[in-house]
N, C-alpha and C positions, 0 to 999 in steps of 0.2 A: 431552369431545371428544378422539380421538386423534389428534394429527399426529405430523408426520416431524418432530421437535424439531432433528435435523441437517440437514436439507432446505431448514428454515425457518432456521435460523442461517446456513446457506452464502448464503441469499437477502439476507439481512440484510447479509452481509457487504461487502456496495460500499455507497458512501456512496451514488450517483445511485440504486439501487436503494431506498436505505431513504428518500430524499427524492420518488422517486414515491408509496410507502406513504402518507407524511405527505402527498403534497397529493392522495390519495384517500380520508385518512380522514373529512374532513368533507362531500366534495359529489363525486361521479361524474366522474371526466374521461375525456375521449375521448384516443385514444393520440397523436393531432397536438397536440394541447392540450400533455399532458406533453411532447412533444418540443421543441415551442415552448421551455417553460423548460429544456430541459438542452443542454448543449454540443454533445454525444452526435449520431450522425445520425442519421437516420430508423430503417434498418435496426439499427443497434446499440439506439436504443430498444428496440424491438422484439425484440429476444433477451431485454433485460432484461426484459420486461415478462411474458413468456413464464416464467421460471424467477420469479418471481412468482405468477406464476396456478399452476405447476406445485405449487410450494409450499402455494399456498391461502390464502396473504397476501393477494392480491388475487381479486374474482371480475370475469368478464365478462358487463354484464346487456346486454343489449337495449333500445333503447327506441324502437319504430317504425325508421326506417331506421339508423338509428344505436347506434353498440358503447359502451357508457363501462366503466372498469374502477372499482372500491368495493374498500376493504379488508373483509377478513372479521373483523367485530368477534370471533367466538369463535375464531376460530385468533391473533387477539393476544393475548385471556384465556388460551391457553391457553398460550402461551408466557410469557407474564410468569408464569405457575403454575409452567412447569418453572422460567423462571431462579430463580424466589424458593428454590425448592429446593436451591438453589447456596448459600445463604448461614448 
């Protein structure tokens, strides 16, 4: 899979950002849900959340009336593929 390995690293790069990641990677949250746990307000979630999706770390599914965001397990394979390449 090819990503923007700089797209994704710039996304990575705020802590709130990469602690959305982590509490999407096991179970779908809705974007109130994530706002709930961050300091952050509404609308500043929401930018982050944004250069997230843009990236391809996170996707946006559907389900009936409702938005949840999911990480993309192969855009994190694919990164941990480039960083391993650092070493």
């Amino acid at each position: 899979m090819a990503i923007d390995f700089d797209h994704v690293l710039h996304a990575l790069a705020h802590p709130e950002r990469r602690q959305f990641v982590l509490a999407c990677r096991d179970n779908p949250r809705a974007a109130g849900e994530l706002a709930e746990q961050s300091s952050l307000s509404v609308a500043t979630v929401s930018e982050h959340l944004k250069i997230l999706r843009l990236s391809g770390l996170l996707v946006l599914d559907r389900q009936g009336r409702h938005w949840f965001y999911r990480t993309d397990p192969a855009v994190l394979s694919a990164t941990l593929k480039h960083l391993r390449q650092l070493l």
